[in-house]
C-alpha positions in Angstrom: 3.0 -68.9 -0.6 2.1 -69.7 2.9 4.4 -68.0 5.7 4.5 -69.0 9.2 4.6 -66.6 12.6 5.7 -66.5 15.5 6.0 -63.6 18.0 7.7 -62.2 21.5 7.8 -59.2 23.4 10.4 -57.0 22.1 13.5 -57.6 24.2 11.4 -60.6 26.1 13.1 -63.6 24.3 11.0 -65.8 27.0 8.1 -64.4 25.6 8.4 -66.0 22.4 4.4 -67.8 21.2 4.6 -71.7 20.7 2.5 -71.5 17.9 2.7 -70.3 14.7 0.2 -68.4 12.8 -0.4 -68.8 9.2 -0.2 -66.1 6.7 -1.1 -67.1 2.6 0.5 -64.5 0.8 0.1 -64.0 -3.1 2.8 -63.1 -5.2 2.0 -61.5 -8.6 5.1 -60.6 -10.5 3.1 -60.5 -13.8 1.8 -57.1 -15.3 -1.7 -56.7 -16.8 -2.8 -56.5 -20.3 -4.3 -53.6 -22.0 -5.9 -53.2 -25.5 -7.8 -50.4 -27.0 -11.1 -50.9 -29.4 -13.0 -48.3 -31.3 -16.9 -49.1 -30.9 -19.9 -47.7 -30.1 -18.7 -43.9 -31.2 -15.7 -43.9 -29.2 -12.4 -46.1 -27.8 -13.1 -48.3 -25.2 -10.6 -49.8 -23.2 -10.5 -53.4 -21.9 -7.8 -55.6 -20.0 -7.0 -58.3 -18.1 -4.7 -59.7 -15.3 -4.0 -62.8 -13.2 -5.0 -61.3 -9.7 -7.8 -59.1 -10.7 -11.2 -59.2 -12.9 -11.6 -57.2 -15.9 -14.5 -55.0 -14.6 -11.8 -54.5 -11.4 -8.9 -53.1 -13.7 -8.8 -49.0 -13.2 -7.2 -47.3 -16.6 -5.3 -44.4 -16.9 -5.3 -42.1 -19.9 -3.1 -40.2 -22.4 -3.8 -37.7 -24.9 -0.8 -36.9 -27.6 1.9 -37.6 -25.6 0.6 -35.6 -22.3 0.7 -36.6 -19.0 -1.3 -39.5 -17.9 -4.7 -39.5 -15.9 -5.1 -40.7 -12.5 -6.2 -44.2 -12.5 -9.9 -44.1 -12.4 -13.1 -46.6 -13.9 -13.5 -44.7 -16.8 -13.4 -47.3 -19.6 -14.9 -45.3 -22.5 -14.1 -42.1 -24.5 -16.4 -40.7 -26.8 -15.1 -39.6 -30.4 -17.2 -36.3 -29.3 -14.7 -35.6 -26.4 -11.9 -36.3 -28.5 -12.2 -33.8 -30.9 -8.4 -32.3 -31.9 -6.8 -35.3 -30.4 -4.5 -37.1 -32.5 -3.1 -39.9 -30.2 -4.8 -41.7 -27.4 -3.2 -44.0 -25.1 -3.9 -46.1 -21.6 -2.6 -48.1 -19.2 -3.9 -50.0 -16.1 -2.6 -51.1 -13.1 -3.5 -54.2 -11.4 -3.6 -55.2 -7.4 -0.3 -55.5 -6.7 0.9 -52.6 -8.2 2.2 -53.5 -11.7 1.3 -51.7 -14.8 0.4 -52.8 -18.3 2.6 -51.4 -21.1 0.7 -48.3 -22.9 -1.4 -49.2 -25.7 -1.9 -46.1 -28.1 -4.5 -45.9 -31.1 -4.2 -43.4 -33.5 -7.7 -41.8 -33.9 -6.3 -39.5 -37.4 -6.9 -43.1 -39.0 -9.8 -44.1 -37.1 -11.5 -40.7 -39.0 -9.8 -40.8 -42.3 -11.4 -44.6 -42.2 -14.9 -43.5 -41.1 -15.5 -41.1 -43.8 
């Protein structure tokens, strides 16, 4: 969207600037996408999003229902780290302020498959 200025002096109305300035502004109503893969000896997390790169998306974490992370870059969580923890989910918010849906993975299956 492109939006077009013009300004005065507060209580001036001679004031007011014959030309307007432009101002491209981007709406994004769409949420980002989140998914949750277990490599490499842990869960990784990946996304994506109309406004904003992959390697740009920040993710937010979850363990068994608790409270969610700060947003942060940390993409990957070892199976080391995770020790106890039945349920991991994430999330990640994009540029304008939207947030994927959580994604969980249930890491009692993940084991009972690796052994």
């Amino acid at each position: 969207h492109q939006v077009r200025l013009r300004g005065r002096r507060a209580g001036a109305p001679g004031t007011l600037v014959p030309a307007a300035a432009a101002l491209s502004v981007w709406v994004d109503p769409y949420r980002p996408w989140a998914e949750l893969s277990v490599e490499r000896g842990g869960v990784l997390a990946n996304g994506s999003d109309v406004g904003a790169a992959p390697q740009d998306l920040a993710f937010s974490w979850s363990e068994d229902g608790g409270p969610y992370s700060d947003f942060g870059a940390e993409r990957f969580r070892s199976m080391a780290d995770l020790e106890g923890v039945r349920r991991l989910s994430v999330r990640a918010p994009d540029p304008a302020g939207n947030v994927s849906r959580p994604v969980t993975i249930d890491l009692g299956s993940v084991r009972a498959r690796r052994r």
